[in-house]
N, C-alpha and C positions, 0 to 999 in steps of 0.2 A: 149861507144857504147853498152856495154853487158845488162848496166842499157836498155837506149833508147829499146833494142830490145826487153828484157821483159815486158816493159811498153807497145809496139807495138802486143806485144803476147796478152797482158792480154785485151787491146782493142777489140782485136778480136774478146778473148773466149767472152767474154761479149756482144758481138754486132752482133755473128757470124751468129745465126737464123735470126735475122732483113737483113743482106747482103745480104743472104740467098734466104729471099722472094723478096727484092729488084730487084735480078737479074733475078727474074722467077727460080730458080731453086727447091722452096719449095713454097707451096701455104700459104696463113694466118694461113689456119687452118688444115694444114697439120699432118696429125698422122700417115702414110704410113711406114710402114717397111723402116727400112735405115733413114729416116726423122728423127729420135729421140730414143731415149733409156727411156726407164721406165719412158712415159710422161714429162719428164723432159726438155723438150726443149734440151734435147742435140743434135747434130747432130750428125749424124752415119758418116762412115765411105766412105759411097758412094758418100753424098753430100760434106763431106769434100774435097773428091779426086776431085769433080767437081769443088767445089771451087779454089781447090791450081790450073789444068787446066785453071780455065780460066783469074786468075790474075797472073798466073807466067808470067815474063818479058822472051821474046826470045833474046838472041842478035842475 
């Protein structure tokens, strides 16, 4: 299970900006504060927290 969940992690990091504009949360060409770190496609900290909000499961 420890393997699966890093492979599930590393999908992510990889795919996370694409999710990202998928869901409306970042635009294609988004370079806006919080959006990214040092042009680099990463994502900040603000969309990430929007991200974990909107796919966490409630029970």
């Amino acid at each position: 299970m420890d393997a699966f969940a890093e492979l599930i992690e590393a999908v992510v990091d990889v795919h996370a900006r694409e999710l990202a504009e998928r869901v409306g949360l970042i635009g294609a060409d988004s370079a806006a504060p919080g959006h990214e770190v040092g042009g680099h496609g990463v994502l900040g900290r603000e969309v990430g927290g929007r991200m974990s909000e909107l796919f966490r499961k409630t029970v």
